[in-house]
N, C-alpha and C positions, 0 to 999 in steps of 0.2 A: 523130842530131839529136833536141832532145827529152829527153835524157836529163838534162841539169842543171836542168830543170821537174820532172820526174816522181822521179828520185831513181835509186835503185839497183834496177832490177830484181831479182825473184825467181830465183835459178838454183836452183830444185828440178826436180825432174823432169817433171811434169805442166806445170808453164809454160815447160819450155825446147818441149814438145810447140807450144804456141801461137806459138810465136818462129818455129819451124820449118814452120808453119805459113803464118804471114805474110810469109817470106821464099821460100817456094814459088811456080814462074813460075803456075800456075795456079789462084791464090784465090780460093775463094769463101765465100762468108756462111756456108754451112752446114757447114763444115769446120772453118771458124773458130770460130759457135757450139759446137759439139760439142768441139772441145779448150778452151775457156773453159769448160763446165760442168766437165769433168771436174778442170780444174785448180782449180778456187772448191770442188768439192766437200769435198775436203778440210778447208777452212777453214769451210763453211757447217756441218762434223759438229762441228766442235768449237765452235759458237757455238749449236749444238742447247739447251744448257741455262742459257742467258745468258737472268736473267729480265729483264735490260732489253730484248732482243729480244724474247724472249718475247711481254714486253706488247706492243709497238710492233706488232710482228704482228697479232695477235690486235684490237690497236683499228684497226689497216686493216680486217681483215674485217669489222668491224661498222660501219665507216662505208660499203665496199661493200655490204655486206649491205641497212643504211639507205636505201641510193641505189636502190634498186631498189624500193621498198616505193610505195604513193603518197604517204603519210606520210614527209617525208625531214628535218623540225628534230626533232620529238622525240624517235626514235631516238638523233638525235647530240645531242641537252639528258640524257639520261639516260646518255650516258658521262661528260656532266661531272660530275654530281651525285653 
């Protein structure tokens, strides 16, 4: 069920790990997160050097970074500028 929304699942390896996972009588959160990292990692090393990532990263951390200051418009007026 699901599958004509979502599309064609992954049959690689590391995400057939997640299937089998979720289809285990005894699920839980942390089994699940941990074969989810492992399966994404792959894909998150090859997006390592995408500078549109790149930036989009990098401008979270400094609106996090901003959020934390007492001062929180100017920080974020000086990423626009």
């Amino acid at each position: 069920m699901g599958h004509i929304r979502l599309g064609r699942l992954p049959k690689l390896k590391p995400w057939i790990g997640v299937f089998s996972v979720l289809e285990s009588q005894d699920l839980n959160a942390v089994a699940l997160a941990q074969a989810t990292a492992v399966a994404a990692q792959s894909q998150f090393s090859g997006l390592e050097r995408n500078d549109a990532i790149n930036y989009c990263f990098w401008t979270l951390v400094r609106i996090v970074t901003a959020s934390r200051g007492d001062e929180f418009v100017t920080p974020l007026k000086s990423l626009c500028s």
